[in-house]
N, C-alpha and C positions, 0 to 999 in steps of 0.2 A: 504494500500500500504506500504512494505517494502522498504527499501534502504541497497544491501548488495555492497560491496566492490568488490565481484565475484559473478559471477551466473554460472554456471557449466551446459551444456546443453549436457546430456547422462553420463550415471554411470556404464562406461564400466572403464577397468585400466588408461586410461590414466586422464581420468576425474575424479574417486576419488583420484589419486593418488595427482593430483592440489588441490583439493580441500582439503582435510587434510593437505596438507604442506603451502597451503596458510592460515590456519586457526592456525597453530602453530604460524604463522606469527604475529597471532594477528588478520587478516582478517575475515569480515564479511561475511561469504560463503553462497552460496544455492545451490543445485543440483536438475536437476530434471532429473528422469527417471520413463518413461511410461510400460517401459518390467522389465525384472528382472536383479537384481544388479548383478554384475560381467562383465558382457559385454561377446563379441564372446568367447572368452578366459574359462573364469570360467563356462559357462552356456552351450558352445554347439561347445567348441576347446579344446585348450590346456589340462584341467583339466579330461573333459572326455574322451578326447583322450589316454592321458596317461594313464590311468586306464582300458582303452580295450587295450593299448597295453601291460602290464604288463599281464595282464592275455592271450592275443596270444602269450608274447614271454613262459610263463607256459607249454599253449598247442605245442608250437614249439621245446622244450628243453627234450619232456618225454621221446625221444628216448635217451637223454642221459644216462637214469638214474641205467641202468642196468648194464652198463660199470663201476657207481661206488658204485653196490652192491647191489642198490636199486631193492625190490622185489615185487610181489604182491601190489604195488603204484594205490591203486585207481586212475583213470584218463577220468571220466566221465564230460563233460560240462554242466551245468546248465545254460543258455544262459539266461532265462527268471530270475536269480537271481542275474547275474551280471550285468544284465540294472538294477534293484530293487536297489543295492547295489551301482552301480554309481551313481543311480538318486538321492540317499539319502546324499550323501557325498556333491554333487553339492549345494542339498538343503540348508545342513550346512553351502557352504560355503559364499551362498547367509546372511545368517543371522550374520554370520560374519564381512562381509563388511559393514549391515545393521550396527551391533552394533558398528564399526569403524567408523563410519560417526559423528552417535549420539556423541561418546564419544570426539569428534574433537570440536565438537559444530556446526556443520552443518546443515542446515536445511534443510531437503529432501523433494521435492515435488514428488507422485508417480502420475504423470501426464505427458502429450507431454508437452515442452513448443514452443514456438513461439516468435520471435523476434516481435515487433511492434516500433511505431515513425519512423523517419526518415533517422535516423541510427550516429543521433549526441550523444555525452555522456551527460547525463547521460541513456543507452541504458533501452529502455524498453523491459520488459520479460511478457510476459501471458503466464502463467501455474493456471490450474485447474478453468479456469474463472476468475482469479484475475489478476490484472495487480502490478509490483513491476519492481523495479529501480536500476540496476547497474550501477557501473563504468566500469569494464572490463566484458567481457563475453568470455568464454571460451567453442568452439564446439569441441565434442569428441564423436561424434557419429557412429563411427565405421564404416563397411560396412558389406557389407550379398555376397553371392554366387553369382556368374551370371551362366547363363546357355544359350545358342545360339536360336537366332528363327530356331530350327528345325521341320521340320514335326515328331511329334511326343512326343514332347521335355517334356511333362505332364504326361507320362508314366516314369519318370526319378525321382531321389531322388538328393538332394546335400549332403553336409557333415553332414548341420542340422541337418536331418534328423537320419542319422547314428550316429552322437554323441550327440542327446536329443530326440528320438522318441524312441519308444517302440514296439518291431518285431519281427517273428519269423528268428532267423538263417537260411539266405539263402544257401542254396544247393551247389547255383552256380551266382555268381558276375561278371559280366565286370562293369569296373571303367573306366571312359571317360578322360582321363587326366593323367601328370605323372609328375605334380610339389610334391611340399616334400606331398602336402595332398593325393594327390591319390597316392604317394605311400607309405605312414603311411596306410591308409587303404586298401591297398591291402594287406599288411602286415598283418595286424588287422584279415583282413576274412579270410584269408590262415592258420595265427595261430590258427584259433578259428574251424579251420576245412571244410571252405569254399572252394572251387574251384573256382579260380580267375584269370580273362583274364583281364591285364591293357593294356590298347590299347592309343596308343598317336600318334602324328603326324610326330613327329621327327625319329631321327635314336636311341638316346640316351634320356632315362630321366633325370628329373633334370636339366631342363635348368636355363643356367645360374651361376650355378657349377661350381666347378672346374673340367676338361674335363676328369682325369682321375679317380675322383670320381665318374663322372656317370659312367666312362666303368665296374667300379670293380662293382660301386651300382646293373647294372643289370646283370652282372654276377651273384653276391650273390641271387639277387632275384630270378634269374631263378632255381639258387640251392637248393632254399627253395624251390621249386615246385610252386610258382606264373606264368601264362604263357602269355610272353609278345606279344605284336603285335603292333609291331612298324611301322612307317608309313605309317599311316593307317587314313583313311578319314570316320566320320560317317555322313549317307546321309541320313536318318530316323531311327525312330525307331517306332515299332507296338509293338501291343498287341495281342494276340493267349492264350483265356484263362488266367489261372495265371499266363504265360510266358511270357516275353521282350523276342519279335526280335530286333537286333541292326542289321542294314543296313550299310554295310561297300562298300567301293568302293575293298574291298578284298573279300568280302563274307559276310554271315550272322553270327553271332553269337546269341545263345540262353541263357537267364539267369533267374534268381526267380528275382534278383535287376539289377536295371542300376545303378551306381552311378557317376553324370557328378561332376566333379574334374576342373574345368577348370580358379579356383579362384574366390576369394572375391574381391581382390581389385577397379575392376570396377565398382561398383553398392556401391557408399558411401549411408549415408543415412542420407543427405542432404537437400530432399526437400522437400517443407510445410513448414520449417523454416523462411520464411521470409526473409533470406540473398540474394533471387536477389532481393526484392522488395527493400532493403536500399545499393544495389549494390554491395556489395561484387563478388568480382572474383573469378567465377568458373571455369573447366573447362567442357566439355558440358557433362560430366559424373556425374557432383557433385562436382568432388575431388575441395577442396579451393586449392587457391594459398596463401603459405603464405611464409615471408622471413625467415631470417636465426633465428630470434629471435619470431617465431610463429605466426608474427601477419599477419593480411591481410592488404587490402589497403584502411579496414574503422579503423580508429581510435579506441582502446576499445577492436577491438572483435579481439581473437585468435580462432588458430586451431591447433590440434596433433592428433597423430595416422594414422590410417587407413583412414580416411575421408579428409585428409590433402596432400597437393603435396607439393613435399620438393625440387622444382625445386631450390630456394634459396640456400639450401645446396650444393647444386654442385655433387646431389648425385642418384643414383639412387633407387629410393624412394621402389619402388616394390619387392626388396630386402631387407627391413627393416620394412615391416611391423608385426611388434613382439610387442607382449605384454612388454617385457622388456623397448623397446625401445619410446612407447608413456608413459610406467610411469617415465621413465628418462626425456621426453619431458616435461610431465606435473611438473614434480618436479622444473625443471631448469626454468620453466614458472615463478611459483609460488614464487621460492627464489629472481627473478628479480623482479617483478611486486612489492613483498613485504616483501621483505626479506633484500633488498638492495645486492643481490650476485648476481652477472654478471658470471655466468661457462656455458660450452660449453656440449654438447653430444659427447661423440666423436665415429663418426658412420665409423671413418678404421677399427674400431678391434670386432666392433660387433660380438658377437656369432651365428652359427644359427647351429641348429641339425634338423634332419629326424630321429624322432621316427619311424622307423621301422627295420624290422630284416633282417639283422643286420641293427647298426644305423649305422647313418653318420653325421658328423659334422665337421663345416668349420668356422674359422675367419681370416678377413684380404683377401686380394684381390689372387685371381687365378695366375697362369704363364702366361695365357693372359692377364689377368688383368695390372699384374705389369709391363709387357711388353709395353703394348698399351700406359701406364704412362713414360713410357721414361727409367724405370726400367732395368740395366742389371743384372740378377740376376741367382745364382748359383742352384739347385734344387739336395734336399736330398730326396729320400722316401726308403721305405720297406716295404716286403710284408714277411709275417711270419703267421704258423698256433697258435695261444691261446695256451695255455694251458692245459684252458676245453678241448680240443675237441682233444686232444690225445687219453687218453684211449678210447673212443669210437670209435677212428682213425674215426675220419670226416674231410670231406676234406674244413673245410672250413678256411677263410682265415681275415687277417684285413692288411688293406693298408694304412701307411701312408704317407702323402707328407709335405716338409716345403721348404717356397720360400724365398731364402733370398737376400737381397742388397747384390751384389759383392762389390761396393765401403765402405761402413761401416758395414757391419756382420749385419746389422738391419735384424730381422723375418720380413717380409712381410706379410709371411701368412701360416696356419697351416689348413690342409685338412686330415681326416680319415675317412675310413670306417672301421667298428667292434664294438661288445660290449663292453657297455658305452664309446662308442665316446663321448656322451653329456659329461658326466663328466669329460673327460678326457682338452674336449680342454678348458672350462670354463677356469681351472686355465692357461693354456696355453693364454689366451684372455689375463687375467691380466698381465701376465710378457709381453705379446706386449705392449698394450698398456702402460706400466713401459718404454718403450722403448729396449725391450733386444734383444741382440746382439747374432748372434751363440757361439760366445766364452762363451756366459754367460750361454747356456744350454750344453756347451762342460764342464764348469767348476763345475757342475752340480752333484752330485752322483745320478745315479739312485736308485728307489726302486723295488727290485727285492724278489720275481719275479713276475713283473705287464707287462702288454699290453702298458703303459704309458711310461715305459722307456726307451723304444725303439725311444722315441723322442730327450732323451737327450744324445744318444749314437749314435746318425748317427753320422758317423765320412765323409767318401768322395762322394763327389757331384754325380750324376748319370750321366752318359756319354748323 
């Protein structure tokens, strides 16, 4: 039997991220993960997502290439070398975080663990049939996809699937959902040469968004050639051969893949752990409840990420579940527990992007948002074609919005859609959260000639 200082239960980002910074601490750590390092993120999101989306925005951009000169451009897919070539890089980056661990001094069990005792400190842990003794325990087990009790619902794929399984390029795609994931890969299969019907329940995708971000978002989409089918009710789906019927309260639709899109955050992965039997509060999904500073309401034991409900923060939780922002949770954990530093997250100015084409990307709260907060506030945007997409004369477009305090010039919040939105608002994230003012991006010299500087040039408010 061990005695570590932390026990670390799942070795997704928010969990190593604690776990290495408790251990600079000085801290006696152990982590245990039964699947593979990285968590949803490195292994079957983020990491491989980006990677099919780089190569869809490839196949999405070849019509530009004749407009500046380019000839004779080979422009063939190799589909079965680009899952070869992303699985391989995932690989690496599993061994990565492997040899980050070690090099921390962590001790990693590659086993489920289990809480045991009665849930007083010092807490017991069984992993791999041995029993060992922390002080604090730290869950960070992420969550996985839900998918509806449909008739049918076994003939369907999640994102898993699509960003860690191994398939032929379907023909023809409908995608069940149209949060940022189902519309990243609608994206994904449209670029890659797919034909893709994303079908959702509302009027607009992207709920939850800024309002006129989803309008331009499917705008763009349908420009790309993705074809939407907005609300719309799925009632089963069958099987006919190699084909999915999708049973729509509109009609049928036929496809080679279904992909239900309808989110992770429901289905944590929670249980077997032993936290109701030493009573931790859940709620009946899984998710803990924890307060403002991660703990739950047993003594010892924390929780971040994905598997955590962040009612405490005063926030809403379903909006922040990002890889960025559980290793910011685990980090601010770890520095408290053992570090002796008391800092906050601070989840106004969170970033979040829609990897798809084009992107989109938002921080800081909407014009409803800042509205509903008591906010009277002033609203800049523009809409302007690129660049790129002159000489080809394409008609496409990038929008963006910024919401600002009337009474103090504060940003409230920065919303685009267009190429490298992600990168664009990142640094826009930092100067909010710095606190900056309109006059301070009025005082600002643009860099020209970018897409970006059209932020620091809005001069009058929109009628």
């Amino acid at each position: 039997m061990a005695h570590f200082d932390l026990f670390v239960i799942g070795g997704g980002s928010g969990g190593i991220a604690c776990a290495r910074r408790a251990a600079s601490h000085g801290a006696r750590v152990a982590l245990a993960e039964a699947g593979r390092l990285g968590g949803t993120c490195v292994i079957r999101g983020c990491v491989p997502k980006k990677l099919m989306h780089y190569a869809a925005r490839f196949g999405a951009q070849r019509g530009l290439l004749a407009a500046y000169g380019w000839r004779g451009v080979p422009a063939e897919l190799d589909f079965a070398a680009l899952l070869e070539n992303r699985d391989r890089e995932v690989a690496r980056l599993e061994g990565v975080y492997e040899n980050m661990l070690a090099s921390a001094g962590v001790r990693l069990f590659r086993a489920r663990a289990r809480i045991g005792g009665d849930g007083t400190p010092p807490h017991e842990v069984i992993v791999g049939g041995e029993s060992h003794r922390a002080d604090q325990l730290l869950i960070a087990v992420g969550g996985r996809p839900s998918r509806p009790q449909l008739a049918g619902i076994e003939h369907t794929v999640t994102s898993d699937f699509v960003l860690e399984g191994r398939y032929p390029l379907p023909r023809e795609v409908v995608i069940v959902g149209a949060g940022y994931i189902g519309v990243e890969l609608a994206s994904i299969f449209n670029g890659l040469g797919s034909r893709v019907r994303l079908l959702y329940r509302r009027e607009l995708p992207l709920r939850g968004f800024e309002e006129e971000l989803r309008l331009e978002m499917a705008e763009a989409l349908a420009r790309s050639g993705i074809d939407l089918v907005p609300e719309t009710h799925v009632r089963a789906i069958r099987e006919e051969g190699a084909r999915r019927l999708v049973d729509t309260d509109r009609g049928t639709l036929a496809a080679d893949l279904v992909v239900y899109a309808t989110g992770r955050h429901p289905i944590p992965n929670t249980r077997g752990l032993g936290l109701e039997e030493i009573g931790v509060r859940m709620k009946q999904d899984g998710t803990i409840y924890v307060n403002a500073g991660y703990g739950t309401n047993v003594p010892g034991i924390h929780a971040v990420g994905d598997c955590a409900d962040h009612a405490g923060h005063g926030m809403d939780a379903s909006q922040h579940d990002l890889t960025p922002v559980a290793i910011a949770e685990g980090r601010a954990l770890a520095d408290r527990l053992f570090g002796g530093i008391t800092r906050h997250v601070n989840y106004e100015t969170i970033p979040t992007a829609i990897f798809s084409i084009p992107q989109a990307a938002s921080a800081g709260y909407t014009e409803e948002g800042a509205r509903s907060l008591g906010f009277e506030v002033e609203v800049y945007k523009t809409r302007f074609r690129p660049m790129l997409y002159t000489l080809p004369e394409v008609a496409e477009r990038s929008f963006m919005k910024m919401i600002v305090d009337r009474a103090d010039g504060r940003v409230l919040g920065v919303h685009m859609v267009g190429d490298d939105a992600a990168e664009i608002l990142q640094g826009f994230a930092v100067a909010m959260t710095a606190g900056a003012r309109k006059e301070d991006l009025d005082a600002t010299v643009g860099l020209h000639p970018t897409a970006a500087e059209e932020l620091v040039t809005m001069y009058q408010p929109a009628a």
